[in-house]
C-alpha positions in Angstrom: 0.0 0.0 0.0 1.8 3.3 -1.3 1.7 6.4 1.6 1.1 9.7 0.8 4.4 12.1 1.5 3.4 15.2 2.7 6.5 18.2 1.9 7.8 20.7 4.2 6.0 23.2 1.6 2.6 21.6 2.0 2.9 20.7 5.7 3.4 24.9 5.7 0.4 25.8 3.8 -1.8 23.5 6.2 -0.6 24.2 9.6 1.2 27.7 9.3 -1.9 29.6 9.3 -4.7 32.1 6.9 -7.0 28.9 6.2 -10.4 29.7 6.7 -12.4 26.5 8.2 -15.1 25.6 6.3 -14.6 28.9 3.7 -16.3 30.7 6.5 -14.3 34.2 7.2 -12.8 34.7 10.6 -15.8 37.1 11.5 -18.5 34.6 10.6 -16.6 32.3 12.9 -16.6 34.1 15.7 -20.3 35.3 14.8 -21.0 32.0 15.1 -19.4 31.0 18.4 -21.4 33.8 19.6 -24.6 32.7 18.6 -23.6 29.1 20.2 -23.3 30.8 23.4 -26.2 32.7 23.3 -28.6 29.6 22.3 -26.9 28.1 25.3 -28.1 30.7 27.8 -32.1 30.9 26.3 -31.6 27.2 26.1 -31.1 27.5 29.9 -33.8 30.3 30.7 -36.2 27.9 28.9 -35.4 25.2 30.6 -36.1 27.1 34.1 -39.3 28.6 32.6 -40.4 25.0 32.3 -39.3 23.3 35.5 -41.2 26.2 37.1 -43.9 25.7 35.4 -43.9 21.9 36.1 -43.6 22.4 39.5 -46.4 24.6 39.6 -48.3 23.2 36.9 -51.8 23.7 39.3 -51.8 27.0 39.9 -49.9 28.5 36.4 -51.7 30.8 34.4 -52.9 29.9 30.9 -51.3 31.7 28.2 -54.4 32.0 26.1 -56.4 33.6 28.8 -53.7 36.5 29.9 -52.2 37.6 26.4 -55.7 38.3 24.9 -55.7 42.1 24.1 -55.5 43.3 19.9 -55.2 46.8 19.5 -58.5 48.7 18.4 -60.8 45.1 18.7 -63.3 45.3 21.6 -63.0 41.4 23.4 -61.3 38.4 23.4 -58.7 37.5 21.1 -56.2 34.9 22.1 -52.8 35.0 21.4 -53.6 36.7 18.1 -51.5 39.8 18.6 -48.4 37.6 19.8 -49.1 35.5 16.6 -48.9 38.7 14.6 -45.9 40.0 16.4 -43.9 36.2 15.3 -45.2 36.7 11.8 -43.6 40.2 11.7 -40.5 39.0 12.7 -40.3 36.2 10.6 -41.1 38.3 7.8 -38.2 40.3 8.6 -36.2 37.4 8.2 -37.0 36.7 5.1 -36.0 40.6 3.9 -32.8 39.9 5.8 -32.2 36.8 3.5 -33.5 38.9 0.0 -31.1 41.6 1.3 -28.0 39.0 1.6 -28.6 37.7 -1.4 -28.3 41.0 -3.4 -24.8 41.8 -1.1 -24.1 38.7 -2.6 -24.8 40.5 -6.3 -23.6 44.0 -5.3 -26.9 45.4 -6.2 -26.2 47.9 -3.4 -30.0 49.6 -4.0 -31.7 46.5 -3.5 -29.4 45.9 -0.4 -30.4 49.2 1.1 -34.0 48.5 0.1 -34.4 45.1 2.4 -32.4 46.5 4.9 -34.8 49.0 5.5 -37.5 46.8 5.4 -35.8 44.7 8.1 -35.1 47.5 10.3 -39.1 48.6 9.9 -40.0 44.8 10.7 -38.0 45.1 14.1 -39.2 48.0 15.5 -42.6 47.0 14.8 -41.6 44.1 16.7 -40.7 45.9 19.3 -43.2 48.5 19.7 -45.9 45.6 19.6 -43.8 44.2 22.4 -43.8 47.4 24.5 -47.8 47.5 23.8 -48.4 44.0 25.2 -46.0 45.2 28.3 -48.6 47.5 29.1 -51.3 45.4 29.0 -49.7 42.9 30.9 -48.6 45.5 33.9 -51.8 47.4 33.8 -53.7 44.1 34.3 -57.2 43.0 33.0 -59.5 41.4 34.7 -58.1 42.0 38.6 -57.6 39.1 41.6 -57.5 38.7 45.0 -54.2 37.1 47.2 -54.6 35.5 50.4 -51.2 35.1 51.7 -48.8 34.3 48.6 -52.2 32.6 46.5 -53.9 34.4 43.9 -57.3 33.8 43.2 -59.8 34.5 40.8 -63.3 36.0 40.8 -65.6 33.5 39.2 -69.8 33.0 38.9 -71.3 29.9 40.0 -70.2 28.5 36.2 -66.9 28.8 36.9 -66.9 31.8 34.5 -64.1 34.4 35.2 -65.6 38.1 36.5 -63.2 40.9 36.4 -63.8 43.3 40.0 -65.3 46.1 37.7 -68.1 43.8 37.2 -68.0 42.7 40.5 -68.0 46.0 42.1 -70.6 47.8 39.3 -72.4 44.7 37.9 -72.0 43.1 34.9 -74.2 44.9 33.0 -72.7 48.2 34.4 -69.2 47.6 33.4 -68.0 48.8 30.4 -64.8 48.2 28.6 -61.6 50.1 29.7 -63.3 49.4 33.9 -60.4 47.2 34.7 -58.3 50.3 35.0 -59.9 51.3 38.0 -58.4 50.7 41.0 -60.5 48.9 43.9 -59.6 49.0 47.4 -59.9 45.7 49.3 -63.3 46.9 51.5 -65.0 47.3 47.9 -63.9 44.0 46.5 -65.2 42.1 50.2 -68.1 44.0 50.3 -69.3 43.4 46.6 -68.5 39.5 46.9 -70.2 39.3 49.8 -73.6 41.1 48.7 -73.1 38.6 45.8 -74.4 35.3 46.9 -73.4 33.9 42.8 -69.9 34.7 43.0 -67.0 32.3 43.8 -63.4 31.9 44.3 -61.4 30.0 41.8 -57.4 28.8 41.2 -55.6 29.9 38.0 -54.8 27.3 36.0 -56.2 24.7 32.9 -58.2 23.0 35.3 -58.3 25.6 38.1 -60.7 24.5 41.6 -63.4 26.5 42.4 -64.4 26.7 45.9 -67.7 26.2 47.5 -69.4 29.6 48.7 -68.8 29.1 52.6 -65.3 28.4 51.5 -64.6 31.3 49.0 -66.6 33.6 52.0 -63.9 32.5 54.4 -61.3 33.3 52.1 -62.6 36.6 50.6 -62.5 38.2 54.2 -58.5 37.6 54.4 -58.1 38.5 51.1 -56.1 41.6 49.5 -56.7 43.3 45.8 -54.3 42.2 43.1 -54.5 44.2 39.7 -52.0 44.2 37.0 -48.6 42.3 37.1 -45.0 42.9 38.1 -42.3 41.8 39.9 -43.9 40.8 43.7 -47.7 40.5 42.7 -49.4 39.1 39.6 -53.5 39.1 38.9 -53.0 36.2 36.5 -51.8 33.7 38.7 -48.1 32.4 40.2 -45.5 35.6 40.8 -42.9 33.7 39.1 -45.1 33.4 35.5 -45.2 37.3 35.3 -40.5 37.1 36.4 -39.9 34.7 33.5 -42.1 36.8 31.4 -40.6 40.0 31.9 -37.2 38.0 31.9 -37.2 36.2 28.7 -39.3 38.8 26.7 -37.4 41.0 27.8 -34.3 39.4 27.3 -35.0 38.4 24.0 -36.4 42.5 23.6 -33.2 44.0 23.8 -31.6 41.3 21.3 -33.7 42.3 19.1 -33.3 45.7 20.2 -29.7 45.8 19.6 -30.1 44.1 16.3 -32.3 47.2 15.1 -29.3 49.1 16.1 -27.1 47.2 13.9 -28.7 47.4 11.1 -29.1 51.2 11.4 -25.2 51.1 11.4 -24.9 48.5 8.4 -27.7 50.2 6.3 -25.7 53.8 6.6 -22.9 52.3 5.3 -24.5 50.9 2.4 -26.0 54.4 1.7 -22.4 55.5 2.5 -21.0 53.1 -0.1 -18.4 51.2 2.1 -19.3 48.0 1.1 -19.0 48.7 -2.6 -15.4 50.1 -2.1 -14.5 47.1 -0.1 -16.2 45.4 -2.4 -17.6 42.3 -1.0 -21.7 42.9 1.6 -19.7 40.3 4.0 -20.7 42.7 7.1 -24.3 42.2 5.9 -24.3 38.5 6.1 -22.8 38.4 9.4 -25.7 40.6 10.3 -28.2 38.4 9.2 -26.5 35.3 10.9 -27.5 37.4 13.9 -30.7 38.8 13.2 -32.1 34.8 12.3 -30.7 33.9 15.4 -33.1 36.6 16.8 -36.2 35.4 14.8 -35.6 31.4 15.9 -34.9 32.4 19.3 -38.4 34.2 19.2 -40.0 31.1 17.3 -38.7 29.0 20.8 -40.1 31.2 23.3 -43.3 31.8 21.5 -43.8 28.4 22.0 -42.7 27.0 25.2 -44.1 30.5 26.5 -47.2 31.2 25.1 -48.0 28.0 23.3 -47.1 24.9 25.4 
């Protein structure tokens, strides 16, 4: 069997350095070990999100029921904004791709055209994101907490009743109520005077509590309305940490990635590219900003979905 001899010269050209790995550029190298790292961290916030969740799988709020707010619709509509929001961004992927491909061609107008259409795409991401924050701190329908438990205000159905209609009556309440802030004696005394009302878990398959029960309860009970770091209407204080943590989180990637692109776009209007004539800076870009989108596709979800 013949062996290969390898020369001084070649053993030089392998070992002694300027190969790229794969054709891929030192920048898209380290780009990538970046994004390794970073799938490695949501891998781990995810992971949290669903032990938590696991653990208290009895009392955690239902996605579907908390993220139900589209702007200028009067009711419910499930998730349908946050679906929205994920086809936005995905779009934006896709114009990130279409504006690769013509770096690829130096068509540098058709560059700066899906660029922009990218950077649009993200901060539309992003003010929809800031809009469901709102929402979500503000609070909907309201709760009441006995000790560290949140409980909701239900009929005899099982129905939930927000404590405007609790406090006015359901045919008094009219939409935008839940903003009003109820102190806990007008919360006690409506439930009382309300023989039909009962207490209820959060949760898919929440318990609700007999009257005498929910009566003893509703006497110890304090108001909860909105969301934020030490009290949550919609159920477990940890649901409304994780969210502000990993939305947010993933927020200011996406944030930062907007910023980017601002930078990259005025240097294709600037001509940069063209003079160094290779759009290598965009594709680098883009290997972040798809990280962004599948990141987003994971948490939507585990999150929201799961």
């Amino acid at each position: 069997m013949a062996t290969q001899t390898i020369t001084s010269e070649q053993n030089k050209n392998v070992w002694g350095g300027g190969n790229e790995p794969f054709g891929a550029s030192y920048g898209k190298l380290m780009m990538w070990f970046f994004l390794l790292s970073d799938a490695l961290t949501f891998s781990g916030f995810l992971t949290a999100y669903g032990l938590i969740r696991f653990r208290f799988s009895d009392v955690w709020p239902v996605p579907e029921s908390v993220f139900t707010h589209f702007p200028g619709l009067e009711g419910d509509h499930p998730l349908l904004y946050v679906a929205l929001m994920t086809f936005i961004l995905i779009m934006s992927s896709v114009t990130m791709v279409l504006a690769v491909n013509a770096g690829h061609h130096m068509k540098k107008d058709k560059v700066t055209l899906w660029l922009l259409l990218t950077i649009v795409g993200g901060f539309i991401f992003l003010g929809s994101q800031a809009w469901e924050w709102y929402h979500f701190i503000k609070g909907e329908h309201g709760s009441v907490k006995v000790e560290n438990h949140v409980y909701y205000i239900a009929d005899e159905n099982g129905h939930r009743v927000s404590l405007a209609q609790l406090v006015h009556g359901i045919e008094h309440a009219h939409h935008g109520d839940h903003h009003e802030k109820f102190t806990d004696s007008q919360v006690i005394s409506a439930f009382l005077a309300n023989k039909d009302m009962r207490l209820k878990d959060p949760g898919k398959v929440g318990k609700t509590y007999s009257r005498s029960e929910s009566e003893s309860l509703i006497k110890k009970s304090s108001v909860v309305q909105g969301a934020n770091l030490k009290e949550n209407e919609y159920g477990h204080t940890l649901f409304a940490n994780f969210f502000f943590f990993i939305t947010g989180f993933h927020g200011f990637h996406v944030f930062s990635g907007v910023v980017i692109n601002i930078v990259i776009f005025a240097n294709v209007l600037l001509g940069t590219y063209e003079r160094r004539g290779h759009y290598e800076m965009v594709e680098k870009v883009g290997l972040y900003w798809h990280f962004v989108d599948l990141v987003w596709v994971f948490v939507f979800t585990f999150f929201y979905l799961v």
